[in-house]
N, C-alpha and C positions, 0 to 999 in steps of 0.2 A: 534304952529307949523302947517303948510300949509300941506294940503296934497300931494302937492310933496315935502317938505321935510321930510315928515316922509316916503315918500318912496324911496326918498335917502338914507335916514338915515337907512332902512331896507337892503336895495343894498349893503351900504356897507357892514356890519354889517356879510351879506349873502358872500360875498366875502373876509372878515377877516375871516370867520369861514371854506371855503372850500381850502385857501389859508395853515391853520395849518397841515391839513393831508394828504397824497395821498398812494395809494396802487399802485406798483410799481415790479416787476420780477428779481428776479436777480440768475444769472444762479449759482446752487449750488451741485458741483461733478458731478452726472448724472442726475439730475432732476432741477428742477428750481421751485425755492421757493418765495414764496407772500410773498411780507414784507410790514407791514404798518410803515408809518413815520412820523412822527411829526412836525411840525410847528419850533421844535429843531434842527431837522437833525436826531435824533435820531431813528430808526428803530430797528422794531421786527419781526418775521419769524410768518406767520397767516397759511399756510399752505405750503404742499409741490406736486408739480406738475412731472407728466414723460414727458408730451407732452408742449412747449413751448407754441401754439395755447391757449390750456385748462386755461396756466396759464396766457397769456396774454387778453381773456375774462372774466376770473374772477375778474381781475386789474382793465381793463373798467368798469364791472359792478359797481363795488363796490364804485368805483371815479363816477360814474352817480347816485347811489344812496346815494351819501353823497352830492352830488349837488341837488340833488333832497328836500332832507331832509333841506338844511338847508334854 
């Protein structure tokens, strides 16, 4: 394997993995709640937010550090 395709092969690999999860807002009675989801569709409640702002930074953050990580 060449060194560019094992840094294909890395690319991908990094793009399979950030493609499974994303954190994501979704507005819940009077606050709005962080959900993470899965590569399933499946989603779970991570926290609960009063300010939309607050909750839609911590979405970013989180999706920048799972891109970052992987």
């Amino acid at each position: 394997m060449t060194d560019d395709e094992y840094a294909a092969a890395l690319e991908s690999e990094r793009a399979e993995r950030n493609a499974r999860t994303k954190y994501m807002v979704r507005e819940d009675d009077d606050a709005f709640q962080l959900v993470r989801r899965n590569g399933a569709g499946m989603g779970w409640g991570v926290n609960r937010y009063i300010s939309r702002e607050t909750a839609d930074l911590a979405a970013a953050f989180l999706n920048r550090l799972k891109e970052d990580e992987a």
